[in-house]
C-alpha positions as CSV (number, residue, x, y, z in Angstrom):
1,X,-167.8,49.7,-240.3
2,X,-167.8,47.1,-237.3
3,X,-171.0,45.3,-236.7
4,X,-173.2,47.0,-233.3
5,X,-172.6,44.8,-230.3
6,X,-174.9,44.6,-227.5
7,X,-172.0,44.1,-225.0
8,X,-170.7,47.6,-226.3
9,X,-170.6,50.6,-224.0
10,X,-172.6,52.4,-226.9
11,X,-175.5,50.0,-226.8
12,X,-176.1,50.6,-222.9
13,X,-175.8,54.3,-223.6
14,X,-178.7,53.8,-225.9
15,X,-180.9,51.8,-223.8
16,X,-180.7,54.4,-220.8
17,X,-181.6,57.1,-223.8
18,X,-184.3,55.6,-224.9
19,X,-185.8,54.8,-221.3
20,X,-185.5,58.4,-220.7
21,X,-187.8,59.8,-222.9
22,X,-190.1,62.5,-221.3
23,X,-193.5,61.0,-222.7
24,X,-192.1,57.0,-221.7
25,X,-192.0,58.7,-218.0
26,X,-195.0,60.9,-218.3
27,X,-197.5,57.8,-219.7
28,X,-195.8,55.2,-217.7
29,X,-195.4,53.1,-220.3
30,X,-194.2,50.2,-218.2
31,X,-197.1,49.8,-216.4
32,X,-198.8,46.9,-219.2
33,X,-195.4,45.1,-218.7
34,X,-194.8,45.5,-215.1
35,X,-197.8,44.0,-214.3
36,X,-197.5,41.3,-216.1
37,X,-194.7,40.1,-214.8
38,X,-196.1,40.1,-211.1
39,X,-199.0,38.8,-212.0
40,X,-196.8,35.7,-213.4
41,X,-195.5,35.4,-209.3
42,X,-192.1,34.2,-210.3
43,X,-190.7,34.4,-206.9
44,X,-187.3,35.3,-206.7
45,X,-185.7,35.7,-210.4
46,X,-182.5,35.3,-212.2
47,X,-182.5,37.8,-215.1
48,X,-180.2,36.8,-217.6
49,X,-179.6,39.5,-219.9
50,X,-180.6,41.6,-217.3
51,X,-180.0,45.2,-219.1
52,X,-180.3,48.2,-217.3
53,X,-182.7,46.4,-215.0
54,X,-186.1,47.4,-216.2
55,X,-187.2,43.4,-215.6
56,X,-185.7,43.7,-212.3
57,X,-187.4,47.3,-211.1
58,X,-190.7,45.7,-212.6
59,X,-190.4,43.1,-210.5
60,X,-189.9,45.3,-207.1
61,X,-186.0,44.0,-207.3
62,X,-186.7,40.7,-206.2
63,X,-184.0,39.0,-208.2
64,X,-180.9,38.7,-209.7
65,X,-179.4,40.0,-213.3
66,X,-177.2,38.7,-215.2
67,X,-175.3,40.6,-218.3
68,X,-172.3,40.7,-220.1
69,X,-172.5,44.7,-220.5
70,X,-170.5,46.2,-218.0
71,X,-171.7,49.6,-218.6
72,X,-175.4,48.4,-217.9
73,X,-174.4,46.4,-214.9
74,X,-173.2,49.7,-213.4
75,X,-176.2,51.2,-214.4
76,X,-178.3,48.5,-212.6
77,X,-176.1,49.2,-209.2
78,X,-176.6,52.7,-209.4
79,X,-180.5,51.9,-209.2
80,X,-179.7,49.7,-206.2
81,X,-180.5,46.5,-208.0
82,X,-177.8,43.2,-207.4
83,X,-176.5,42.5,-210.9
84,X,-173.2,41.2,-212.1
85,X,-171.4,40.1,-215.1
86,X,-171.3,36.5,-216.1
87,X,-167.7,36.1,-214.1
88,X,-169.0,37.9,-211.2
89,X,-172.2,36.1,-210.9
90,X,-170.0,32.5,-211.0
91,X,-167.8,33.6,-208.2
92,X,-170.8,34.9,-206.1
93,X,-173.2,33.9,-203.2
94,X,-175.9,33.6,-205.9
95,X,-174.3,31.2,-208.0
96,X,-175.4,27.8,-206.2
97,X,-177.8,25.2,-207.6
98,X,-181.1,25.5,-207.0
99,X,-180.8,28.9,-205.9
100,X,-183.7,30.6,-208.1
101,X,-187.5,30.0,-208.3
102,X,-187.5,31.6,-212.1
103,X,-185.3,32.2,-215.1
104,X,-186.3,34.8,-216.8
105,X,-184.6,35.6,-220.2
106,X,-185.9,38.6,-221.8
107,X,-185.2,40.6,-225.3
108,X,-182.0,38.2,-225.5
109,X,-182.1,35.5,-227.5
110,X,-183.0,37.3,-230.6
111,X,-179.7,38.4,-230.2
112,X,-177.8,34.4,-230.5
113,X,-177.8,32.1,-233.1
114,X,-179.9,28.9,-231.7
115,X,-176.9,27.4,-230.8
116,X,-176.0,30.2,-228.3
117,X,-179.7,30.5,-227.2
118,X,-179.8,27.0,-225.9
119,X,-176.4,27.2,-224.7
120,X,-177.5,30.5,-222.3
121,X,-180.6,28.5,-221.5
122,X,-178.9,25.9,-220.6
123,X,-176.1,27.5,-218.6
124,X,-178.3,29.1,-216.0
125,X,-181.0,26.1,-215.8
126,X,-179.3,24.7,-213.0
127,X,-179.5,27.6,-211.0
128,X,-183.4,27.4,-210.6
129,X,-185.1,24.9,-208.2
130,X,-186.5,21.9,-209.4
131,X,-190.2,22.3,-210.6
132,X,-189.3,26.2,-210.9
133,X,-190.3,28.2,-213.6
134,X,-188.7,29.5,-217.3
135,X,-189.7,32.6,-218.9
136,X,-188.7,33.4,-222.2
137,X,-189.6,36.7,-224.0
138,X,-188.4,37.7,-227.3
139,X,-190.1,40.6,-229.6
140,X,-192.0,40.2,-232.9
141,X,-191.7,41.5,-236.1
142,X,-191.6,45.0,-235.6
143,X,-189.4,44.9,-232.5
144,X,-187.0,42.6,-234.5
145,X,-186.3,45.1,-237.0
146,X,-185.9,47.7,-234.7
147,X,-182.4,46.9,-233.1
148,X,-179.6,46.2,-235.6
149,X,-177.7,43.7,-233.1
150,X,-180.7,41.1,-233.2
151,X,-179.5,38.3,-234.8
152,X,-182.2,35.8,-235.0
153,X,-186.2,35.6,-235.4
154,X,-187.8,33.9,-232.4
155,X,-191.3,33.7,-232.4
156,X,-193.2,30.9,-230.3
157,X,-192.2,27.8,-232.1
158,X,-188.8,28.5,-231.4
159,X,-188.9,29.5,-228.4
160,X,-190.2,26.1,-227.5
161,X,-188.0,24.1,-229.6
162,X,-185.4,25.9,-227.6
163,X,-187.5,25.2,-224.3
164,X,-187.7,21.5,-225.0
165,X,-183.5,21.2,-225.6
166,X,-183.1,22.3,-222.8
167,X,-185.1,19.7,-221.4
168,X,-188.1,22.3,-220.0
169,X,-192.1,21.3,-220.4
170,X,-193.8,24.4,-221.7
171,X,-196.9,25.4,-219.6
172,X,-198.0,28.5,-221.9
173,X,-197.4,30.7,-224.6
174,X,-199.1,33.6,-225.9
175,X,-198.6,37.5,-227.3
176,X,-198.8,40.3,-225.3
177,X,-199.5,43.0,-224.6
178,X,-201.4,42.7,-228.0
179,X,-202.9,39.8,-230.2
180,X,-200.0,38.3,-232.5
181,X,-201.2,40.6,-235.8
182,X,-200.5,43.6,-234.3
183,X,-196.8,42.4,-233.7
184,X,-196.2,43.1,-237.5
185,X,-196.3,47.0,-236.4
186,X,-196.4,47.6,-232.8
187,X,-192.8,47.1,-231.8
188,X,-193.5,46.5,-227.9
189,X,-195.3,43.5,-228.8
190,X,-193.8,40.5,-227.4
191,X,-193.4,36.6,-227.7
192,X,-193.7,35.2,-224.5
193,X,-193.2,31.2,-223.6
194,X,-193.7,30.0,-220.0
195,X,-191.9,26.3,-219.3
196,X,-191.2,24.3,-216.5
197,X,-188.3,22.8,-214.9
198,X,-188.4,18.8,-214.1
């Protein structure tokens, strides 16, 4: 039996299942998240890892996405969001230095060895402005177990051992939308690291 892939066709179908749930819709379970994120102002955001675009609708599409699904890039477009693959965002009007006021990179990295992490990171940094912003968000321990293609553990100190290879000043880090216990059972609790680019 192969190994699940997050770049498979399958694993987009299985996001956009998920998302679709009539109580997620009826309780408006994004709400916590999506205001999070605008209350953190990021500006105009490259998503890498972009997914079906729920980071990108949260933040009222002002952004970018990046992801090496093709299936959810397709899904993205159909909601009217820009997206691309990794080769179509390198031959595109987006892909200029400085071009971003944020990174933000989230419910990815679990997915890399640290190697590949800081490689991502570090493959997209020069795409956001000078003194822009990073934001990392990875899930904790119940959110980890509940996706077979996460690959690696990433709570806070990682994320900024990660943050300072890639030569980034962390500003922040905390657990939301809960305090870090409830991350043991509660599998929309998130890691979040906020750094700063030089």
């Amino acid at each position: 039996m192969s190994t699940p892939s997050s770049v498979d066709a399958s694993y987009a179908e299985r996001l956009r299942t998920k998302e679709s749930v009539w109580w997620k819709r009826l309780l408006d379970v994004q709400l916590p998240y999506r205001l999070h994120l605008r209350r953190l102002e990021l500006g105009f955001v490259l998503d890498v890892g972009c997914g079906l675009g729920r980071s990108l609708t949260n933040l009222g599409g002002a952004g970018v996405g990046v992801d090496p699904n093709p299936d959810a890039i397709a899904i993205c477009r159909s909601r009217g969001l820009t997206a691309f693959t990794p080769d179509e965002f390198a031959k595109s009007e987006y892909s200029a230095s400085g071009r971003f006021d944020s990174l933000l990179i989230s419910h990815v990295l679990e997915h890399l060895s640290d190697a590949d992490a800081l490689a991502l990171i570090t493959q997209y940094l020069p795409h956001i402005r000078a003194g822009g912003r990073a934001v990392f968000i990875t899930p904790q321990e119940a959110g980890f177990r509940s996706d077979p293609t996460h690959v690696e553990f990433v709570d806070l100190p990682r994320l900024e051992g990660l943050s300072r290879a890639a030569g980034l000043h962390r500003t922040s880090g905390y657990s939301f939308p809960f305090p870090r216990p409830v991350g043991r059972w509660f599998k929309y609790n998130e890691f979040v690291l906020i750094a700063r680019k030089p």
